[in-house]
ZAMI-133021 format. One record per residue (C-alpha): residue number from 1; residue in one letter; x, z, y. Coordinates in pm, 1 decimal. Example, Ala and Ser with C-alpha at 12.3 -4.5 7.8 and 13.67 -1.06 7.14 Angstrom:
2
<site><pos>1</pos><code>A</code><X>1230.0</X><Z>780.0</Z><Y>-450.0</Y></site>
<site><pos>2</pos><code>S</code><X>1367.0</X><Z>714.0</Z><Y>-106.0</Y></site>
END
This chain:
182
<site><pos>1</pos><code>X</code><X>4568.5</X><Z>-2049.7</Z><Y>8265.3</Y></site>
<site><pos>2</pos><code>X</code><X>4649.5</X><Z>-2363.9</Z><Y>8066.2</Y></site>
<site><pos>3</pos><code>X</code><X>4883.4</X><Z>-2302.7</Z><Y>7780.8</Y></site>
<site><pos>4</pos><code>X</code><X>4987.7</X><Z>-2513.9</Z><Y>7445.3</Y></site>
<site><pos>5</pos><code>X</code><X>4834.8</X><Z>-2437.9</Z><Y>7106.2</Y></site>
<site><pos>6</pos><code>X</code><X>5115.6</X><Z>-2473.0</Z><Y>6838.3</Y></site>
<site><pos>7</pos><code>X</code><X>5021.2</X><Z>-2672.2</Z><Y>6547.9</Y></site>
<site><pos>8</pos><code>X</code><X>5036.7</X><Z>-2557.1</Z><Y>6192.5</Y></site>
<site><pos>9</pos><code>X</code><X>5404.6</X><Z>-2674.9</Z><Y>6051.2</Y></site>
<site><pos>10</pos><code>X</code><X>5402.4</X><Z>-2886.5</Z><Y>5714.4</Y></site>
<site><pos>11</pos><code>X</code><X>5544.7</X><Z>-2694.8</Z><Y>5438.8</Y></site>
<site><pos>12</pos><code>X</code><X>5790.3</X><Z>-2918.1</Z><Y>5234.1</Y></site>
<site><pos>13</pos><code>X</code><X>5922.2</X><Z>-2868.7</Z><Y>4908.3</Y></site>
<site><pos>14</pos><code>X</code><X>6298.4</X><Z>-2884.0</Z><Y>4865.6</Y></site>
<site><pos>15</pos><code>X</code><X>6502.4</X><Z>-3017.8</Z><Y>4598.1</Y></site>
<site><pos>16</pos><code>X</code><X>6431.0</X><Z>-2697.8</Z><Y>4378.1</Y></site>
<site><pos>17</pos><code>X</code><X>6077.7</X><Z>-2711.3</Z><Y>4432.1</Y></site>
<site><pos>18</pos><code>X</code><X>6083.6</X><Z>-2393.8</Z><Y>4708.0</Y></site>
<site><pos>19</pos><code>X</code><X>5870.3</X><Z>-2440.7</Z><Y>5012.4</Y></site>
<site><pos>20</pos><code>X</code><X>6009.7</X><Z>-2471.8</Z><Y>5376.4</Y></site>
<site><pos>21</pos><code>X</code><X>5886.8</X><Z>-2533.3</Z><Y>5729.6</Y></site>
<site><pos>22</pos><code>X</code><X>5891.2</X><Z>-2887.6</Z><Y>5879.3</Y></site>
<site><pos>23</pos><code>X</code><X>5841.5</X><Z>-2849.7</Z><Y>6298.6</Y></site>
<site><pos>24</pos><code>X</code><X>5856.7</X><Z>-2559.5</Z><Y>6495.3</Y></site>
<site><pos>25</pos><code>X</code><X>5489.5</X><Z>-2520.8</Z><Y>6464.9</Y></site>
<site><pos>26</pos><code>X</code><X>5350.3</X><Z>-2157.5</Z><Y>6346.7</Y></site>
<site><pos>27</pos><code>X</code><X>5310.3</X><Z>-2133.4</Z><Y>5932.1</Y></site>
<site><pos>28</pos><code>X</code><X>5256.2</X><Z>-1888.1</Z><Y>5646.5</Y></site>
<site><pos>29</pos><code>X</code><X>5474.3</X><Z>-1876.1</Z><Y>5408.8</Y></site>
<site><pos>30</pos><code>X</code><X>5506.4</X><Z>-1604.2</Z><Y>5070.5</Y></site>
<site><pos>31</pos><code>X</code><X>5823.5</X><Z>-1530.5</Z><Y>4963.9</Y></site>
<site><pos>32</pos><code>X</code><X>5790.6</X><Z>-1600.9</Z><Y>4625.8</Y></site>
<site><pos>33</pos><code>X</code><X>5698.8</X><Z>-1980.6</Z><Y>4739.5</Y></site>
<site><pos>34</pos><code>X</code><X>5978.4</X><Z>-1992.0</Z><Y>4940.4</Y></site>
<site><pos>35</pos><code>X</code><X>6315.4</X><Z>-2219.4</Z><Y>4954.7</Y></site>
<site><pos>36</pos><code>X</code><X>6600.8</X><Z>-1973.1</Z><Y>4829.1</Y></site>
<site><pos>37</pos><code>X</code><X>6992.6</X><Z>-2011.9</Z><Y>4815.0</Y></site>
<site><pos>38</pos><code>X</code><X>7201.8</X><Z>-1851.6</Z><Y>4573.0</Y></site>
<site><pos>39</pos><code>X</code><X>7600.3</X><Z>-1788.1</Z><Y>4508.8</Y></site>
<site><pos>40</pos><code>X</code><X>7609.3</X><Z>-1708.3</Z><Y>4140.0</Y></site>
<site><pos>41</pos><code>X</code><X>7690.7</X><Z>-1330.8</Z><Y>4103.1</Y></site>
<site><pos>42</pos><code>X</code><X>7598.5</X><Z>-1252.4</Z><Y>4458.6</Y></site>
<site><pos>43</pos><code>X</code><X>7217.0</X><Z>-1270.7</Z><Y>4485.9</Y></site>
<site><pos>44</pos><code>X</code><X>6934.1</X><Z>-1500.4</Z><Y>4648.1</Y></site>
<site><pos>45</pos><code>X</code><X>6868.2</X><Z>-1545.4</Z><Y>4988.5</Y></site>
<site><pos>46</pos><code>X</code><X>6492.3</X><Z>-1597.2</Z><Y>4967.3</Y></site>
<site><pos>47</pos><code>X</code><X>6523.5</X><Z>-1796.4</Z><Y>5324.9</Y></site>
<site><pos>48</pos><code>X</code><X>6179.7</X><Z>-1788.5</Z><Y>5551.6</Y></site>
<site><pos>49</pos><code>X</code><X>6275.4</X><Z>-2090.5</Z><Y>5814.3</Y></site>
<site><pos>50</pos><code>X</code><X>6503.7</X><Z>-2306.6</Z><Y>5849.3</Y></site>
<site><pos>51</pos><code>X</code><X>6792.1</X><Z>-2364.7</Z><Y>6140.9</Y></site>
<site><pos>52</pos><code>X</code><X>6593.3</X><Z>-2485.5</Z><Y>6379.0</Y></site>
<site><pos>53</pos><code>X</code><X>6204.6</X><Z>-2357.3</Z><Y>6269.3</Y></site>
<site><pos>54</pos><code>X</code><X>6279.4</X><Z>-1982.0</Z><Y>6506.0</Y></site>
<site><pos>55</pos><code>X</code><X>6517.9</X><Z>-2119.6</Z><Y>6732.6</Y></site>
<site><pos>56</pos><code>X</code><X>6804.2</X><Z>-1842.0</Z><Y>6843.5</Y></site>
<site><pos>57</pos><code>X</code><X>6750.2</X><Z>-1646.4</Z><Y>6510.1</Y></site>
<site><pos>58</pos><code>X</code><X>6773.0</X><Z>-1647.1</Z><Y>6157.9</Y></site>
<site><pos>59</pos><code>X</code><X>6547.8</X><Z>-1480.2</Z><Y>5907.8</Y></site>
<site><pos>60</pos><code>X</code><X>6580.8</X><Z>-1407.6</Z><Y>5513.8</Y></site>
<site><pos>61</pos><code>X</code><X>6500.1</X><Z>-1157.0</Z><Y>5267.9</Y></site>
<site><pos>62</pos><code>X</code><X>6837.5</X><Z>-1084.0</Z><Y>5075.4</Y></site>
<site><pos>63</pos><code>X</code><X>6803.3</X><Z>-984.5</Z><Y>4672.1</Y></site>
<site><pos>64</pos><code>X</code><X>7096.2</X><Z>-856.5</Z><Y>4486.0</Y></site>
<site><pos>65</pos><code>X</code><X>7172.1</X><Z>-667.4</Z><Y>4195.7</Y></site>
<site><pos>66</pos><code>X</code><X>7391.4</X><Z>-321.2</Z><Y>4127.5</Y></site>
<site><pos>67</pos><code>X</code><X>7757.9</X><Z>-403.5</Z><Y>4206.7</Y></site>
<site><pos>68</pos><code>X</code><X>7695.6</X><Z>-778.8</Z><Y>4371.7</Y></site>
<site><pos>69</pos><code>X</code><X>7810.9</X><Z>-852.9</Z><Y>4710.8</Y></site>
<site><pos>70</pos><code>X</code><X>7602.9</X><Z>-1029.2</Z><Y>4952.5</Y></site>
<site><pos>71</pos><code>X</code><X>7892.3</X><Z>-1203.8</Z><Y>5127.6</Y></site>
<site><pos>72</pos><code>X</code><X>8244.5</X><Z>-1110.9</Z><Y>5214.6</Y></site>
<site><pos>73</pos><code>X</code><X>8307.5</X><Z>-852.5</Z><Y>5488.7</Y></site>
<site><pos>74</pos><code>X</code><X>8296.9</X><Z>-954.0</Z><Y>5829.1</Y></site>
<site><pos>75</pos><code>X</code><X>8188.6</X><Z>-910.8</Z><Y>6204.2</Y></site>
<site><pos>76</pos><code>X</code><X>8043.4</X><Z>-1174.5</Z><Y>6395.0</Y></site>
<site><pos>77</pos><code>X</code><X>7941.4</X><Z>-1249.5</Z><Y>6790.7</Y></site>
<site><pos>78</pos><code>X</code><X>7611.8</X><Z>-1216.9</Z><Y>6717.5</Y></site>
<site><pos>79</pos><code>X</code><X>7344.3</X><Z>-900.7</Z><Y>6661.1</Y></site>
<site><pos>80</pos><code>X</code><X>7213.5</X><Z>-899.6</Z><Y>6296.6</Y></site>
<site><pos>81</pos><code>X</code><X>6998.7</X><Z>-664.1</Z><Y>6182.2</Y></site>
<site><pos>82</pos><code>X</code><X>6892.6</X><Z>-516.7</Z><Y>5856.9</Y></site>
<site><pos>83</pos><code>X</code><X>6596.4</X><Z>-352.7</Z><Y>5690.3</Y></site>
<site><pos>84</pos><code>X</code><X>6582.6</X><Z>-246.8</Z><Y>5315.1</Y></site>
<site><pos>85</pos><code>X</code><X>6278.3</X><Z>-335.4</Z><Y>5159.1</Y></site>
<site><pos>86</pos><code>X</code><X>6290.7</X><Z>-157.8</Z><Y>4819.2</Y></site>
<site><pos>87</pos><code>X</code><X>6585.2</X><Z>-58.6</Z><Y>4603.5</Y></site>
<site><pos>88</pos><code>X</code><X>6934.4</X><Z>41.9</Z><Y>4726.0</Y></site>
<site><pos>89</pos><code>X</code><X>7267.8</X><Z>-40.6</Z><Y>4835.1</Y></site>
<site><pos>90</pos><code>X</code><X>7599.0</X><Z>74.6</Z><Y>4971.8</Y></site>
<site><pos>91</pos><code>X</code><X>7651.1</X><Z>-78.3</Z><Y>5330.7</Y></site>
<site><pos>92</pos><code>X</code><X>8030.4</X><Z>-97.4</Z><Y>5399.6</Y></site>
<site><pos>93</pos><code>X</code><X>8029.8</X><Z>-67.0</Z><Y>5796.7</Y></site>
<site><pos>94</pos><code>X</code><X>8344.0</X><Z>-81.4</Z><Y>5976.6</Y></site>
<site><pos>95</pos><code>X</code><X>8564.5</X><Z>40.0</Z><Y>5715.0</Y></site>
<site><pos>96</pos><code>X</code><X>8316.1</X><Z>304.8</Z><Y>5561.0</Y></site>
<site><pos>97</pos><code>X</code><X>8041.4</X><Z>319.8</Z><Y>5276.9</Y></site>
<site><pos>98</pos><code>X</code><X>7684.3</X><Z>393.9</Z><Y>5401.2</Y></site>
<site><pos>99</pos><code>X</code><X>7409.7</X><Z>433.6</Z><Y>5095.1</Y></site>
<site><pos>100</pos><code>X</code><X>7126.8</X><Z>296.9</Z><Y>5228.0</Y></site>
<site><pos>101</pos><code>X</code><X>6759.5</X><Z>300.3</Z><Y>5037.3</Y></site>
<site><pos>102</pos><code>X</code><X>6405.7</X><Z>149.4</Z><Y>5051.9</Y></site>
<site><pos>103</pos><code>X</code><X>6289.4</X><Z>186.5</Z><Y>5457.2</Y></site>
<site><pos>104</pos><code>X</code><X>6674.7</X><Z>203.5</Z><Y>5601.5</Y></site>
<site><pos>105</pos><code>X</code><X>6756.1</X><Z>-4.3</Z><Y>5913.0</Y></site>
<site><pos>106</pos><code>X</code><X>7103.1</X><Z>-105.1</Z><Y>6016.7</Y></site>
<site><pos>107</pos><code>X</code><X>7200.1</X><Z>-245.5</Z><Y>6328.6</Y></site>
<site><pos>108</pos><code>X</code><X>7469.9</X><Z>-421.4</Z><Y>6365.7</Y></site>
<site><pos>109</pos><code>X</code><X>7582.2</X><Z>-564.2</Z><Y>6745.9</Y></site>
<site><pos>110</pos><code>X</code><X>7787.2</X><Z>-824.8</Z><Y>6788.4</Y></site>
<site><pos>111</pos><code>X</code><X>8150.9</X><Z>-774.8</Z><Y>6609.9</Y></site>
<site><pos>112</pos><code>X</code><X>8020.9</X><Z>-479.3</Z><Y>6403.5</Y></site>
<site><pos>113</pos><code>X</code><X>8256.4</X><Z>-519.8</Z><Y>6063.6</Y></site>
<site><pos>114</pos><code>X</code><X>8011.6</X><Z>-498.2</Z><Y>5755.7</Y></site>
<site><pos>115</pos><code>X</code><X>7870.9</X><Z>-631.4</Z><Y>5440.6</Y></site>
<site><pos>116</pos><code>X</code><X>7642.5</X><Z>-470.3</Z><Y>5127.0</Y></site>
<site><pos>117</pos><code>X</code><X>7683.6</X><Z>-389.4</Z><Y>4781.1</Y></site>
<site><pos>118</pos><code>X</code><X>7415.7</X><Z>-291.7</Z><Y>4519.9</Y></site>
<site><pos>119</pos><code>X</code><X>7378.3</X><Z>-7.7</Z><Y>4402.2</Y></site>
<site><pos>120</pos><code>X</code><X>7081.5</X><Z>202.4</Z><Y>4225.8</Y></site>
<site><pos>121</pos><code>X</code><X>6939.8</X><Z>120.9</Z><Y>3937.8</Y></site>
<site><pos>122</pos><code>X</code><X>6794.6</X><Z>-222.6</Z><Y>4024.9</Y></site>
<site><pos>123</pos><code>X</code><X>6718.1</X><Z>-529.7</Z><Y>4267.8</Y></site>
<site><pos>124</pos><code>X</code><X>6770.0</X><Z>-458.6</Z><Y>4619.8</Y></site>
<site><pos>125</pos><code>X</code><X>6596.7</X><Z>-644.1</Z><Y>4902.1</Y></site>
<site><pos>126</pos><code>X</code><X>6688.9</X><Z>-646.6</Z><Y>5217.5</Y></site>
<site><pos>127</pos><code>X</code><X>6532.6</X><Z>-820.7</Z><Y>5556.6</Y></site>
<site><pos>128</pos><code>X</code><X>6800.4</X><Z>-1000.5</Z><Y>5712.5</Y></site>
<site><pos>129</pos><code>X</code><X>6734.1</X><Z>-1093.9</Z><Y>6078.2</Y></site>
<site><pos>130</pos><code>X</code><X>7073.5</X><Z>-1237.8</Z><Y>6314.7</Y></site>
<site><pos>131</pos><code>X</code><X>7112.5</X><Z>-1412.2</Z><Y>6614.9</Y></site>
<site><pos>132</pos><code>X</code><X>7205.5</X><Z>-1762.9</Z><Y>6570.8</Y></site>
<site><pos>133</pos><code>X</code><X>7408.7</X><Z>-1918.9</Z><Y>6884.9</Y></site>
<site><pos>134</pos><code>X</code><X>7598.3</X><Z>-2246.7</Z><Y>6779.6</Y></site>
<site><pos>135</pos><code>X</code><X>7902.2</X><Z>-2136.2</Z><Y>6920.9</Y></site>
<site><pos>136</pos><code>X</code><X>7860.2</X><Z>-1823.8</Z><Y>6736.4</Y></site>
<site><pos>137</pos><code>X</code><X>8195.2</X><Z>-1646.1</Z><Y>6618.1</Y></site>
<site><pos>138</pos><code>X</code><X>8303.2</X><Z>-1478.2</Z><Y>6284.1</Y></site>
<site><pos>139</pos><code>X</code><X>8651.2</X><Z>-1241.8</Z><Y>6175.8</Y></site>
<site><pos>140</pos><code>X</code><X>8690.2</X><Z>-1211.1</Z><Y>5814.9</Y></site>
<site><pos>141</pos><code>X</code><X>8898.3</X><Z>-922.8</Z><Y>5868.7</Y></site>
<site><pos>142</pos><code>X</code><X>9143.3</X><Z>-735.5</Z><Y>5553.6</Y></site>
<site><pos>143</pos><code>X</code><X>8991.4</X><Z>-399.1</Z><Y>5467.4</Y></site>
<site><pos>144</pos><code>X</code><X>9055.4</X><Z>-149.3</Z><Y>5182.3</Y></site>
<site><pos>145</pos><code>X</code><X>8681.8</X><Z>-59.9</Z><Y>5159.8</Y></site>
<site><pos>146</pos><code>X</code><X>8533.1</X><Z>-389.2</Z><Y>5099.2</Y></site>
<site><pos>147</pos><code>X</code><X>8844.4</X><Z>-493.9</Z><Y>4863.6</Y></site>
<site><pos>148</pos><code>X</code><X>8773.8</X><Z>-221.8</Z><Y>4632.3</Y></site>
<site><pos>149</pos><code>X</code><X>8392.1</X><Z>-425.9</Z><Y>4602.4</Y></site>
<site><pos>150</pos><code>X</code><X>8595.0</X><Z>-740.2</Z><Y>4632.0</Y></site>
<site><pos>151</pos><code>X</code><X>8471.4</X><Z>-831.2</Z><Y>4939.5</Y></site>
<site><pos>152</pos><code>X</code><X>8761.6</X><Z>-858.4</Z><Y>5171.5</Y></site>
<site><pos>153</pos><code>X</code><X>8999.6</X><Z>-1130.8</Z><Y>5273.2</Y></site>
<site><pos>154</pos><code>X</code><X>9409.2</X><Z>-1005.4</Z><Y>5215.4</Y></site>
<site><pos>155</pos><code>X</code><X>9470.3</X><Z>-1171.8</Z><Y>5575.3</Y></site>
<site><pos>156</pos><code>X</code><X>9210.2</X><Z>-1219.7</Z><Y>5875.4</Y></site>
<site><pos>157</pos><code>X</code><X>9032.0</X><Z>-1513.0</Z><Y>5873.8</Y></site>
<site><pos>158</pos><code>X</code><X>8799.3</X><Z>-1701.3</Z><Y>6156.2</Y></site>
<site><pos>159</pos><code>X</code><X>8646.7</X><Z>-2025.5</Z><Y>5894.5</Y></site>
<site><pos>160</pos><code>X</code><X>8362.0</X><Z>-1912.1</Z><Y>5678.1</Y></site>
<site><pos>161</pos><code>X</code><X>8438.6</X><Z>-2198.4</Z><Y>5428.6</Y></site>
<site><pos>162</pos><code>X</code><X>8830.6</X><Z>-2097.1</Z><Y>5402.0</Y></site>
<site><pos>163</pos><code>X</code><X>8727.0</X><Z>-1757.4</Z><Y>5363.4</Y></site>
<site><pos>164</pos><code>X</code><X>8530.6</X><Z>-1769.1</Z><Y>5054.7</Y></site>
<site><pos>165</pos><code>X</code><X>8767.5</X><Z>-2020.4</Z><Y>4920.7</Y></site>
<site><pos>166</pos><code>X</code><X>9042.6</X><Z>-1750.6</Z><Y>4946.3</Y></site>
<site><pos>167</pos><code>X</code><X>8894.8</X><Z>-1510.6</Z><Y>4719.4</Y></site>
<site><pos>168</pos><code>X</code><X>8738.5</X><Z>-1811.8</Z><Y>4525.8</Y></site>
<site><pos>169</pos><code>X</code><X>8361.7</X><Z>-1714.6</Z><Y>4538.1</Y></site>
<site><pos>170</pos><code>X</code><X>8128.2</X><Z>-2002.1</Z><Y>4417.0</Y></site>
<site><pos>171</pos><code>X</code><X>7952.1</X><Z>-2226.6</Z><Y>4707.8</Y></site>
<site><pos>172</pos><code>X</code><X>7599.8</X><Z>-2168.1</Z><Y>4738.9</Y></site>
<site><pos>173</pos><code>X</code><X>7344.3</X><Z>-2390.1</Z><Y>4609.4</Y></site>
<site><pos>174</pos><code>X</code><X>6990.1</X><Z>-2412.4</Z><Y>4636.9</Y></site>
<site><pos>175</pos><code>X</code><X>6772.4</X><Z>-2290.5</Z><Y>4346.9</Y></site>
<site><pos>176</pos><code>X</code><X>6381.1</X><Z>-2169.1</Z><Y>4220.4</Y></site>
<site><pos>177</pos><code>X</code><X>6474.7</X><Z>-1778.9</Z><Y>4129.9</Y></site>
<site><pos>178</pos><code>X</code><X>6171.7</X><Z>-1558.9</Z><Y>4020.5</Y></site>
<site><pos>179</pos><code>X</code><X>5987.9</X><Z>-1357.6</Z><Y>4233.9</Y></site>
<site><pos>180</pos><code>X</code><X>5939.6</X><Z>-1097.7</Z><Y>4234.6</Y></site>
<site><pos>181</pos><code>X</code><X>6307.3</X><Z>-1015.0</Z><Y>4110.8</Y></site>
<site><pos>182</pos><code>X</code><X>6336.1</X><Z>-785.1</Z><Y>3820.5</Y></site>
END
């Protein structure tokens, strides 16, 4: 049987000086080399492609601290799933708190409410691996869990960019962090 042989994707720095994939050819990439994102008091998101490099999914290792939110709660139309890679953190899940350590998996299907909040008594890192469909859906929806983490919206909301703006977290910019994190 004839079959292509991918090529090797150039890696390419970005404007921090983290690596990323160029092509949808295969690549290695460490994490610590990698192009990262960060919303100051909320973490890095050490990402390992970029939107197009795995086509229908997305892939990052998330790093936060005790009492930092990775993102507001929400529930999307797409599967996510989670696996924590050292450290811990409180999962809120559909309007309860899950503590979650190093080796936990969460699985979220589509619409499954949820976000995470350090806890322990250090970094947390978690695998982060979703769908992405471009017509993909999200519900920021009000919930007394999350807002005692101040994670939730006071009124639903469907625009990621409104949402944040309503509890005025900072846009995310692109940045070198350390690795491994403290």
């Amino acid at each position: 049987m004839e079959r292509p042989h991918p090529q090797e994707a150039r890696l390419v720095e970005d404007e921090a000086g983290g690596l990323k994939p160029e092509g949808d050819g295969w690549y290695v990439l460490n994490v610590a080399d990698s192009w990262a994102t960060a919303r100051e008091g909320h973490g890095h998101a050490f990402r390992l492609g970029t939107a197009g490099s795995f086509g229908v999914y997305g892939l990052n290792v998330r790093v936060f601290e005790p009492g930092q939110v990775t993102s507001l709660y929400h529930a999307e139309s797409n599967q996510e799933d989670f696996l924590v890679l050292f450290g811990e953190c409180l999962l809120l899940v559909e309007g309860r708190e899950r503590r979650l350590r190093q080796w936990d998996f969460f699985h979220a299907p589509p619409w499954t409410e949820h976000t995470f909040v350090g806890a322990g008594d250090g970094s947390c890192a978690v695998l982060m691996i979703g769908l992405r469909d471009p017509d993909e859906q999200v519900v920021y929806p009000p919930n007394e869990v999350a807002a005692r983490y101040e994670a939730a919206v006071e009124r639903e909301i469907t625009e990621p960019p409104e949402a944040y703006a309503s509890r005025d977290w900072p846009q995310p910019t692109t940045v070198r962090p350390p690795w491994p994190p403290a």
